[in-house]
N, C-alpha and C positions, 0 to 999 in steps of 0.2 A: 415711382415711389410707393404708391397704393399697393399695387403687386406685389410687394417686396412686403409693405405691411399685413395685405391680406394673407402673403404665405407664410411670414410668423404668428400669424392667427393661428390659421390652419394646425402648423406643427405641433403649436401648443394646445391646441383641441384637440390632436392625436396623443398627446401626452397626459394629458387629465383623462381624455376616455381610458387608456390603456392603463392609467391608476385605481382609475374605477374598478375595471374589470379584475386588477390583483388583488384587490382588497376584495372582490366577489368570489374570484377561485379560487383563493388562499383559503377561507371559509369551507369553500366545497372539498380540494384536496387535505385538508387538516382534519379532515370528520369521515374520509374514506379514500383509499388512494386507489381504489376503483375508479371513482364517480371523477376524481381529479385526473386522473389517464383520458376517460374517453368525453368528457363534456366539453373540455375545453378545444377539441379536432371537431366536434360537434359545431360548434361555436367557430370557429375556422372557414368549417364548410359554406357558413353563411355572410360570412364577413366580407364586400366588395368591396374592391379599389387596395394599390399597396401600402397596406396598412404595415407597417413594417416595427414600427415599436408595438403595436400590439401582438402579432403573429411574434415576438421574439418572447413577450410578456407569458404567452397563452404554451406557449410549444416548453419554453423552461418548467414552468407550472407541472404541463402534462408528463415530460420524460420523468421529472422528479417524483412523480404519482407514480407512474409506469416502472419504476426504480424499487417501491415500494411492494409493488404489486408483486412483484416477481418474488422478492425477497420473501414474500411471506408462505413460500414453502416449505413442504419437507426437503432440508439440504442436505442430511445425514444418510437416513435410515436406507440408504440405496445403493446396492452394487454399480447405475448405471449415474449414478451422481460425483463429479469430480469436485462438488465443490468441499467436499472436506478434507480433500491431497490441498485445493487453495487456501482453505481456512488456516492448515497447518504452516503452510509456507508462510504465512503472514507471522503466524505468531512467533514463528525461527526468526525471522528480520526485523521484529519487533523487538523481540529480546537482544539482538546485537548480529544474528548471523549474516552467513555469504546472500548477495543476489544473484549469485551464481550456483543455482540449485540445480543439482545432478543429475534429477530425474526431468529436468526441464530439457532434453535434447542436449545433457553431458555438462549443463550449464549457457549452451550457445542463446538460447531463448530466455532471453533475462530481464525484459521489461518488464514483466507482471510480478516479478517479485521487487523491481527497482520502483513501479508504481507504489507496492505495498510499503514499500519501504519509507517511502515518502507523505504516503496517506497516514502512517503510525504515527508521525511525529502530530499529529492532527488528533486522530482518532486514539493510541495508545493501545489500551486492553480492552478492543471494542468486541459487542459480540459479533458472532456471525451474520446477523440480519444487517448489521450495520453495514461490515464490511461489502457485503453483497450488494448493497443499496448503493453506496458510493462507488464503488465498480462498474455497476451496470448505467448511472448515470455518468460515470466519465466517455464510456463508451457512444451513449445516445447524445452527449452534446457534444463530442467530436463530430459524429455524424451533421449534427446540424450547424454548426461550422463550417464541414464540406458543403453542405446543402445552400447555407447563405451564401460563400465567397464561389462556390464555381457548379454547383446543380440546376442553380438559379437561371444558370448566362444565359438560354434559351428560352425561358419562359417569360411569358408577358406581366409585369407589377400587379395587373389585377388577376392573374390567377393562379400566384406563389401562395397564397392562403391555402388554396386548397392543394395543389403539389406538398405543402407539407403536411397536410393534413393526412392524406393520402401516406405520405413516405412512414408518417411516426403511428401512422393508428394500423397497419397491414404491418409491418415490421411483425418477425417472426422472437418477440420479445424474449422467448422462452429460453432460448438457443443461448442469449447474451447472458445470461444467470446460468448457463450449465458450460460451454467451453470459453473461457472468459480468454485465453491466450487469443484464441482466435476471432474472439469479438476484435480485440484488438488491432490484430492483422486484419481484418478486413478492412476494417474504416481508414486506416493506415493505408492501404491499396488500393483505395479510393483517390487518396491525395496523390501517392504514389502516380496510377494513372490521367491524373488531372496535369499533374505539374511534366506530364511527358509528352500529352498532346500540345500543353502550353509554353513546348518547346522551352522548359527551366530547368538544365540541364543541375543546378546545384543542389535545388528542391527536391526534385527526381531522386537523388540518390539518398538524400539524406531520408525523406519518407520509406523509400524502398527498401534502407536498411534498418528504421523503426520498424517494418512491416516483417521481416525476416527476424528481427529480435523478437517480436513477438511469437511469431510462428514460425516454421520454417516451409514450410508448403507456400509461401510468399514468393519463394524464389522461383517455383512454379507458373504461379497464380497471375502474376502484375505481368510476364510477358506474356503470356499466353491469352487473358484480355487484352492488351495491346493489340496482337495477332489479328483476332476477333473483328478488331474494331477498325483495323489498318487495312487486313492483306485476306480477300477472300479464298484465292487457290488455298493457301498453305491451311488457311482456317479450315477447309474441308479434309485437306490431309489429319490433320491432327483430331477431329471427330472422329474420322474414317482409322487412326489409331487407338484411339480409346475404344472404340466399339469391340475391336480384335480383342484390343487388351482386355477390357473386361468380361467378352466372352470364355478368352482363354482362363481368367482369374476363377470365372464362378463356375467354369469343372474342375478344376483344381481346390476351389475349395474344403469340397470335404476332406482331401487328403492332406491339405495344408491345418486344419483342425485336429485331424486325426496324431497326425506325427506333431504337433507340436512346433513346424517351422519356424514358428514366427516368434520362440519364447508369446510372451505376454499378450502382443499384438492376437496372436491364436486365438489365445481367452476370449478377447475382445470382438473377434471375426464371429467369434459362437455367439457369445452372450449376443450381439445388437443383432445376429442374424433370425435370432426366435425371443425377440421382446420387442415389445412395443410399448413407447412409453406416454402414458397420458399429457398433453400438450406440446407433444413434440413428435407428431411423426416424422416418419425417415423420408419418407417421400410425397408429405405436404406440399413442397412446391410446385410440385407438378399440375394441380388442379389448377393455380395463380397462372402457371406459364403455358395452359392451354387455352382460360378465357383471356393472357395478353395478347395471345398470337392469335387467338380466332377477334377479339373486339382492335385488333390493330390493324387486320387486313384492311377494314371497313374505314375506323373512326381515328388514325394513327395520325400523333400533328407531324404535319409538312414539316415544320422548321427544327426538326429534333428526329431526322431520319436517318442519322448519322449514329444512332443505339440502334437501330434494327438488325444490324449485325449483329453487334451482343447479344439481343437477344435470342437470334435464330441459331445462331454455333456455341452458343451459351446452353443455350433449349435443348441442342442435341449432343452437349457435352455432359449437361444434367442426364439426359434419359440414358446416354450410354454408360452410366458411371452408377446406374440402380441397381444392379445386381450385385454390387461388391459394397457390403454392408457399412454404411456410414461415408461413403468417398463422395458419393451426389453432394450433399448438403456440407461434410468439409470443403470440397475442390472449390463451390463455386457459392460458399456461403457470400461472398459478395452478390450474387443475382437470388438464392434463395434465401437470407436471411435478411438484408441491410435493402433490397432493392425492390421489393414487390411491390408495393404500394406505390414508387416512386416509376416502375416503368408502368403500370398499369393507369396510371394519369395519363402518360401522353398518348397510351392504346384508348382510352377513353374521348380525348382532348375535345373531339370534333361531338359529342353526343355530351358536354361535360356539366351540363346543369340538371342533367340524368342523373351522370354517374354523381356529383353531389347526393340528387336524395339515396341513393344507391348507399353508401357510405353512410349517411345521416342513420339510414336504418339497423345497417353490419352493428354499427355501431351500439344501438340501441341495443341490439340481440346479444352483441359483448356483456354490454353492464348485467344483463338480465339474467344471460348465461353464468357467470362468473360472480354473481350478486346477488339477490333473493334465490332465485332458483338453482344455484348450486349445489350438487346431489355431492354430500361426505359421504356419504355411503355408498355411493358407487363409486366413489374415486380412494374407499376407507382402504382397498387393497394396493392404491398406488402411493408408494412410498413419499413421492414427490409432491402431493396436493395441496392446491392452493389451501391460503385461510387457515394453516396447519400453526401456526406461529401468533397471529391474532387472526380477528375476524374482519368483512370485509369493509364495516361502518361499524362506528361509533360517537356515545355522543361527548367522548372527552376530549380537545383539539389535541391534534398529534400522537394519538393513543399508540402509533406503531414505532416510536421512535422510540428504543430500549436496549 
């Protein structure tokens, strides 16, 4: 009977603390959605024991900041920017139009406009920062949905603080506010691949074909990690094909530019082939997936060596897919956009009160980078720069919601 009273203590001590702390970061994210992204993973880092209504408390707080942040781009002024084909789609299905947009893959990829469709009856004739804001947060709390109900199975109560700490503050955020279809699909094939190891054969499909609604490189992507993660021979066959393939692709590239093969796609082969865009490189991941594979040889947990395949035929499906402009980071935006933070915990796992202060500092160097010391004027030639929309503190609560 004590026990029983002492653990309704308990929960309710975990519930007043975790009240505390929304009425603290609520404060902090409403006066800058910088400081509201990375203080509360900050705060994460340090937090022992499974704290579980607060880490739900701190990580909504943070994607909601992190939502903002992105948002407060340039979304227009750029040839390498899609979200104004998205902006417009919204405002077609807000006015009354099809969610089966044309340019969407003939109409086949029609969640993102069925999403918009359903966010207007909400939002209305919102602006663009809005739309973008709630976009890019549907995206990051799906993810942390996947992350609570099946990211989590392998890891120990006391150190899912910092696993998501990890997964939300390393997220390649940028990516989520520039290809949103495939935000989408990603997190979608996430589930996708959960609900097929978890042997749920009706889940399975029904994800796998929200995943292919979204995008259609889905239909690719969910067996081909399956592959990865199942069946080593065939996993080396299919690197050992992309390598070909994409050697063969990037000498043919220029003549596939040149002639024009590809209508539009062509365009696209040129432009990302000689631009690079400020907070999004094209081949970013790769420094992530050099210190996974070198701090995983060493410090990788035992009880989660069941991703080491992903990430080694992953690693070398990423490297072999860098020469053909933009395929790295679409093919496998599940490991370079949705998953760095989250496999580099467990590369970390055994040295992980390191890689805490490790992260505590990234951290620090985020806000700083991205906050006082953010240079407009060297970023004044990239179309896309932060803080372009408002700035990145203020002292009016909420000042970026407009």
């Amino acid at each position: 009977m004590n026990d029983k009273i002492n653990m309704i203590r308990n929960e309710n001590a975990i519930i007043i603390m975790a009240m505390i702390l929304a009425v603290m970061f609520l404060g902090c994210m409403s006066l800058s959605p910088l400081l509201g992204f990375y203080i509360p993973l900050m705060f994460l880092c340090i937090v022992c024991g499974d704290s579980k209504y607060i880490r739900m408390v701190l990580i909504l707080f943070s994607i909601y900041s992190a939502s903002f942040f992105v948002a407060s781009r340039n979304i227009f002024d750029a040839n390498a920017s899609d979200f104004d084909v998205y902006y417009n789609v919204y405002q077609i299905v807000n006015n009354g139009g099809s969610i089966l947009y044309k340019d969407f893959s003939a109409g086949f990829e029609f969640f993102l406009p069925l999403f918009f469709k359903i966010i207007s009856f909400i939002l209305g004739d919102a602006s663009p920062q809005i739309v973008l804001a709630v976009t890019v947060f549907a995206q990051l709390f799906l993810l942390y949905v996947w992350l609570e109900w099946d990211g989590f199975k392998n890891v120990n109560p006391e150190d899912r603080n910092l696993c998501a700490a990890s997964t939300f503050g390393l997220l390649f955020i940028y990516m989520f506010s520039q290809i949103l279809r495939q935000g989408f699909s990603s997190v979608f094939c996430l589930f996708a691949i959960s609900f097929f190891l978890r042997k749920e054969r009706l889940s399975f499909i029904i994800f796998y074909l929200l995943a292919i609604s979204s995008h259609l490189t889905a239909i690719i992507i969910v067996p081909m990690f399956i592959v990865f993660m199942k069946n080593k021979k065939i996993s080396m066959l299919i690197c050992l094909g992309i390598f070909i393939f994409s050697g063969v692709f990037s000498l043919l590239l220029p003549f596939i530019v040149a002639h024009n093969l590809f209508g539009e796609m062509s365009y696209k082969f040129a432009f990302y082939t000689f631009t690079s865009l400020s907070g999004y490189d094209l081949s970013s991941y790769f420094k992530f997936l050099v210190i996974t594979v070198i701090a995983g040889y060493f410090f990788f947990d035992n009880k989660n060596k069941y991703l080491k395949p992903l990430i080694c035929y992953g690693g070398l499906a990423y490297i072999a897919l860098l020469p053909i402009p933009l395929a790295s980071d679409r093919m496998l935006m599940v490991l370079a956009a949705l998953l760095p933070g989250y496999m580099l915990f467990f590369s970390f796992y055994k040295i992980k009160n390191i890689y805490k202060i490790i992260l505590i500092v990234f951290f620090m160097l985020k806000v700083m980078t991205y906050g006082p010391f953010y240079d407009h004027k060297k970023d004044y030639d990239n179309p896309m720069q932060y803080w372009y929309t408002y700035p990145w503190i203020n002292d009016t609560p909420f000042y970026y919601i407009k």
